[in-house]
N, C-alpha and C positions, 0 to 999 in steps of 0.2 A: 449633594448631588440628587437629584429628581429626576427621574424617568417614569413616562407614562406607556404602559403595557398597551401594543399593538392593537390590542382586542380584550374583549375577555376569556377568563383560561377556557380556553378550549374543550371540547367534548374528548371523554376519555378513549373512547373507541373510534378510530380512522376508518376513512371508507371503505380501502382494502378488505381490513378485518370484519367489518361488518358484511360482506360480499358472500352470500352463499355459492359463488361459481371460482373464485377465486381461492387458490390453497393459501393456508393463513402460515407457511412458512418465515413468515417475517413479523416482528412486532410495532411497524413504523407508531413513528409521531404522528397525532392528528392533526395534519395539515395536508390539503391536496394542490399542488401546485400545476401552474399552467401557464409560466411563461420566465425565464430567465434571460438576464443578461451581463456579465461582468461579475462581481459580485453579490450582483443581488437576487432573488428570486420572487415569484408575485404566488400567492395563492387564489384558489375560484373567489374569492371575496374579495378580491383587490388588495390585500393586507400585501407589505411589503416586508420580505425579511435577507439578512446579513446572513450571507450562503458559509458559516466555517467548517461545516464536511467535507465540501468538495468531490463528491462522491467516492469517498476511500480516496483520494489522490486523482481519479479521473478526470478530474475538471480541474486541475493544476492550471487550468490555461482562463479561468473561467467560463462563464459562460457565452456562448455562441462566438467565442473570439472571433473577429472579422476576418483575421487569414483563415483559419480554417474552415469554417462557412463559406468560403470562398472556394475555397478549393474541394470542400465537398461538392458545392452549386457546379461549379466547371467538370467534375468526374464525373458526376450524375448526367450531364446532357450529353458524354461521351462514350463509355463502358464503364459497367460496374461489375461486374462478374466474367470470368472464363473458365475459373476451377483451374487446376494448374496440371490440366493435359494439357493447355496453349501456352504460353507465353504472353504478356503484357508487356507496352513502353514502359512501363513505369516500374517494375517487380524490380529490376536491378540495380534503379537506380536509387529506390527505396533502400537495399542490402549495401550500396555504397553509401548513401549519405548516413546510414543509421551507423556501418560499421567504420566511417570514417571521427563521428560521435563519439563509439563506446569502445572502438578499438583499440584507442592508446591508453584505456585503464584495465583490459585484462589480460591474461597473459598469454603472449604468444600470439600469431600472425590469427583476425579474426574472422569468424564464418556467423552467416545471419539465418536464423530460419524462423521464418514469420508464420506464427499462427493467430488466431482468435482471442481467444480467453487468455486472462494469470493461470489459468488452473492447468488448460492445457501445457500453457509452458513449463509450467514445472514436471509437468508428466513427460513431454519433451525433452525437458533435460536428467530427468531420471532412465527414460529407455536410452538415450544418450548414454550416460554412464555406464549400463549396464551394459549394453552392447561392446562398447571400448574397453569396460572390465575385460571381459570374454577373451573378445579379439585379439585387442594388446596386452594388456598384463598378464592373459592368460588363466583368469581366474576359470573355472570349471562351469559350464552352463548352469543356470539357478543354482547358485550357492553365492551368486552378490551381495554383499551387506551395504546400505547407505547410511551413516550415520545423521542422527537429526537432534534438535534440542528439544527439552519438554516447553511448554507454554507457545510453541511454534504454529504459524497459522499457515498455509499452503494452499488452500482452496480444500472444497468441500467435496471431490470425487473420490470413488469409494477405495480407491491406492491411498487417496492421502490423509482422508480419516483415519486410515486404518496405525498411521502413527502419528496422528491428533492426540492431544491430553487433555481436550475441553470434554465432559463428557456427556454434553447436549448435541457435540457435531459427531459426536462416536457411536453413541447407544444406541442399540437395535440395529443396526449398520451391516452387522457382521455377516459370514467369516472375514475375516479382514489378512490382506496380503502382506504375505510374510517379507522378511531383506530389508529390517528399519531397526535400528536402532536406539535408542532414546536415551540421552544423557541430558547434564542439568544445562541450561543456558548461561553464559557465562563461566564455565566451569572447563576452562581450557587444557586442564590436566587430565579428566574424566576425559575429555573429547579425544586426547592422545591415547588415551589409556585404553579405551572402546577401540583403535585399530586395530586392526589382524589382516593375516593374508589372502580374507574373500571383500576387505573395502576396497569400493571402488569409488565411493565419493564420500564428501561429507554436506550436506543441504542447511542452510543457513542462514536466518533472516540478519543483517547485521544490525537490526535494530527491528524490535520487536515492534508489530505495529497492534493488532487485535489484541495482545496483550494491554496496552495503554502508552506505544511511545514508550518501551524499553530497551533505554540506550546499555552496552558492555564496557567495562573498566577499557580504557587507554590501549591495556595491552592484552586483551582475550583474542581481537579478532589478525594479530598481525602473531602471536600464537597459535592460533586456528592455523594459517598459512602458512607456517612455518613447521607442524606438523603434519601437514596433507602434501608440503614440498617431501619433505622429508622418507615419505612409508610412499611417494610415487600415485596419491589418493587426490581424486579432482576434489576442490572446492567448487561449490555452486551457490553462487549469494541472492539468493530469491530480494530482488530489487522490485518489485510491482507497487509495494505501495510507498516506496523508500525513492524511488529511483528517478532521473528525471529531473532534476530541478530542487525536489521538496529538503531537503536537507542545506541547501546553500550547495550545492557541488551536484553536478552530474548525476552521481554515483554515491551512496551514503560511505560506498566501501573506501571511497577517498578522504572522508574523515580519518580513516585509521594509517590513510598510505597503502592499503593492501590490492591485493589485483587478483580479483577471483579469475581462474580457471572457464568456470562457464557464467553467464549473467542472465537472469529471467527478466523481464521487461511485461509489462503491458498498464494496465489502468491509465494514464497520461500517455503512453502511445496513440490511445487511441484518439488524445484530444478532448473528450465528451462528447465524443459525435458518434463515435462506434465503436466497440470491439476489434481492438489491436493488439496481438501482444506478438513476443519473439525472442529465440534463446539467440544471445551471442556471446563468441568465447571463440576456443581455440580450435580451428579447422582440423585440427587431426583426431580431435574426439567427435565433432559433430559431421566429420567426415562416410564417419562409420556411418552412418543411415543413408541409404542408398536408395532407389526406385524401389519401390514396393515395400520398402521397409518402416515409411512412416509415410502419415499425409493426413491431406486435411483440404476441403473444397474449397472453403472460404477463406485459408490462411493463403494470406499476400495478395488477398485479391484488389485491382485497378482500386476503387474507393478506398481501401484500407490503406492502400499506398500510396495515394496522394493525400489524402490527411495525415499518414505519418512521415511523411516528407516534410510538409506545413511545419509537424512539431520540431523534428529534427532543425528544423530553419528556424525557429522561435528559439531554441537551445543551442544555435551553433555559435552564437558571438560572446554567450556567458554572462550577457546582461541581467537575466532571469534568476542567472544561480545569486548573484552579487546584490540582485535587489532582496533574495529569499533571507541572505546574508545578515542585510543589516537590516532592517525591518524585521528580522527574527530577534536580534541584540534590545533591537526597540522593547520589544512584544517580550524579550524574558524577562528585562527588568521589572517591567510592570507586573507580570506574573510572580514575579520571585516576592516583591512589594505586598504582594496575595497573600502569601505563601508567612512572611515574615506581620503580617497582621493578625496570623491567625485565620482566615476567610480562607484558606485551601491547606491540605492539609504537605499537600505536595507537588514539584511540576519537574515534569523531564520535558525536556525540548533538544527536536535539534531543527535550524532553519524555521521555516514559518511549518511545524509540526509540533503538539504538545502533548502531553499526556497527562490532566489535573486531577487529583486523587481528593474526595471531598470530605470536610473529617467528619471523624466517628464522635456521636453527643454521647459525652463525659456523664459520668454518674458521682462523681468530685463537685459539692459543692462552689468550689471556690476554683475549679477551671473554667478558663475563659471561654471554652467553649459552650460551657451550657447553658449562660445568656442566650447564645444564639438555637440550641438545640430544639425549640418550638417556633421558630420562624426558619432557620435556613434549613437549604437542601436537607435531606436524610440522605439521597443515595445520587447515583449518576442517572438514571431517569429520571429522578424528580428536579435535578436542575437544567435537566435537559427540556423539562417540560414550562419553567420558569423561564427560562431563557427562549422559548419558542413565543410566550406570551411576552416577552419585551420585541420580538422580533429578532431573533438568532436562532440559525438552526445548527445546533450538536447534535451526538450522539453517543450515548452510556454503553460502557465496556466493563465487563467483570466486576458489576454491580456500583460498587463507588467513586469509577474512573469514568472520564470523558475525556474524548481524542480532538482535536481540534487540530482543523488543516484547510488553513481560506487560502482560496486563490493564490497564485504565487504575483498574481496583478493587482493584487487589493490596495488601494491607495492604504500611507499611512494616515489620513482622515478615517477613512473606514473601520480599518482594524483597532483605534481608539475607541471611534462607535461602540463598538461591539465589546471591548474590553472595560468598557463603564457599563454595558447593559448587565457583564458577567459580573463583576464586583454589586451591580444593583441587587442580581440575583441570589448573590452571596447572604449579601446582608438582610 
């Protein structure tokens, strides 16, 4: 196989980074792009590259999808804003179509409450909980516990660092807010063993995503459920970058058969066109937040709701999930094929979502790895940045891992493309 590199490798500082006006909170790839469409993306130089970030899950639909450009174009020449002292045509019908989507996988008759950001949502469904703690079960004002996993990603506001265990999204942060608990992931005995009579929830990615695509044995998350039934403790299954389509199913949490309590939603809400997210779950916990007791200007506002109306109608007939499905079966074998060559060290996948671990050069003369140990990757940036000069854009997680999540539109041509550029890489 021969592959010739899009360009040559790249300068190692991006123009962000090199920006005296710009905070250097992020460490992008050097590549500036300036025009997308489908799966693919273009940078200022005309180079053409094979989109498999996806934007964390946001661009699940690729890029500038025609329904939803459209339906931004049509919201845009009508209202895009009212804040929600008005009312909108569209706000309710947005809370039906979503909760007619995500209502028959959680539990109990469903209520929608559309905000902005993932981050917010999760902070939505925590003062959620805690308020219904209160309310209904009674727990005693501040003394709520929420139980959480360690390696757990939730957004980066200062509640939810504060039970982060990465300790570049934590330090110097503090003080940090108290009512979090941290048990191990995957560790469904510890998770039961952590309740007592001030939980009110337990907050749960059912598949680790910033981690690297860390999926849980068969039976942790229908044990999670079955504990949090049990002590009368909502489950809340942070779905943002999980959720939507990317796992071959709606919902990841339908992999396991389980029906969380509350659901966070956003990044593919929004389509890639804007910020959308929204907790949905059961009306009598998110009941509890009443006029003046939560809000938000721009959640549910005219534009966000007719782009995620668009989505909802791209995910209502399950064509989406069933293409994710088996074009993900495609995509593991050949992964797996990696994996059993020696070229990756390891792959978890669920749907068109990966998570390749790149191996570590051997100090064994006589392992097969250390042929390769002065040509391949050393870490998950440096095959990230091999694979930007074939024309693929990833991105490295917890040093040796890289997450891959194309399009859920990607032809199977394309995603071939790209899974030869990655084995070029390899080698």
């Amino acid at each position: 196989m021969t592959l010739t590199p899009v360009a040559a490798a790249p300068a190692s500082t991006s123009s962000s980074e090199s920006s005296a006006v710009l905070a250097h909170n992020y460490h992008p790839l050097p590549v500036t792009l300036v025009d997308g469409l489908g799966s693919w993306v273009t940078d200022v130089d005309g180079r053409r590259y094979l989109d498999l970030l996806s934007g964390y899950s946001a661009l699940n639909f690729g890029h500038r999808h025609p329904a939803l450009t459209a339906a931004a174009h049509a919201q845009i020449d009508r209202l895009t804003l009212t804040s929600r002292a008005f009312d909108h045509d569209l706000l309710v019908p947005f809370a039906e179509a979503l909760a007619g989507l995500v209502g028959p996988l959680v539990a109990g008759p469903p209520m929608v409450l559309p905000m902005n950001t993932g981050a917010e949502a999760v902070e939505t469904a925590i003062k959620a909980a805690r308020k219904w703690g209160h309310e209904v079960k009674g727990v005693p004002d501040g003394q709520a516990t929420i139980i959480v996993a360690d390696g757990n990603f939730h957004g980066r506001t200062t509640t939810i660092v504060s039970f982060s265990t990465d300790p570049d999204a934590r330090r110097g942060f503090g003080p940090y807010t108290p009512g979090f608990r941290i048990v191990p992931y995957g560790d469904a005995l510890a998770l039961a063993s952590a309740i007592d009579e001030t939980t009110v929830a337990v907050l749960i990615e059912p598949i680790q995503g910033e981690q690297g695509v860390v999926l849980p044995s068969e039976s942790y998350l229908p044990a999670v459920r079955a504990a949090c039934t049990a002590a009368d403790v909502l489950l809340i299954c942070d779905e943002i970058q999980s959720g939507l389509g990317r796992t071959g199913t709606t919902l990841a949490s339908e992999l396991w058969g389980v029906q969380p309590d509350l659901v966070t939603l956003g990044k593919a809400l929004g389509g890639g066109v804007l910020p959308v997210s929204a907790v949905v779950g059961r009306s009598d916990v998110l009941g509890v937040l009443t006029a003046g007791t939560h809000g938000s200007t721009f959640g549910g506002n005219p534009l966000a709701c007719a782009v995620g109306l668009a989505v909802v109608d791209l995910l209502s007939d399950g064509s989406l999930q069933a293409s994710a499905t088996a074009l993900g079966a495609h995509w593991g074998a050949r992964l797996d094929a990696l994996v059993d060559e020696g070229l990756l060290a390891s792959v978890r996948r669920a749907g068109l979502w990966a998570g390749l671990d790149v191996p570590r050069a051997s100090s064994d003369p006589g392992s097969p790895t250390t042929a390769r140990s002065t040509s391949g990757p050393v870490d998950g940036r440096d095959l990230c940045e091999r694979l930007l000069a074939l024309g693929v854009l990833a991105k490295d997680t917890h040093g040796s891992t890289i997450r891959l999540a194309p399009p859920l539109t990607i032809t199977e041509s394309d995603l071939d493309l790209a899974t030869d550029r990655l084995e070029h890489a390899l080698r």
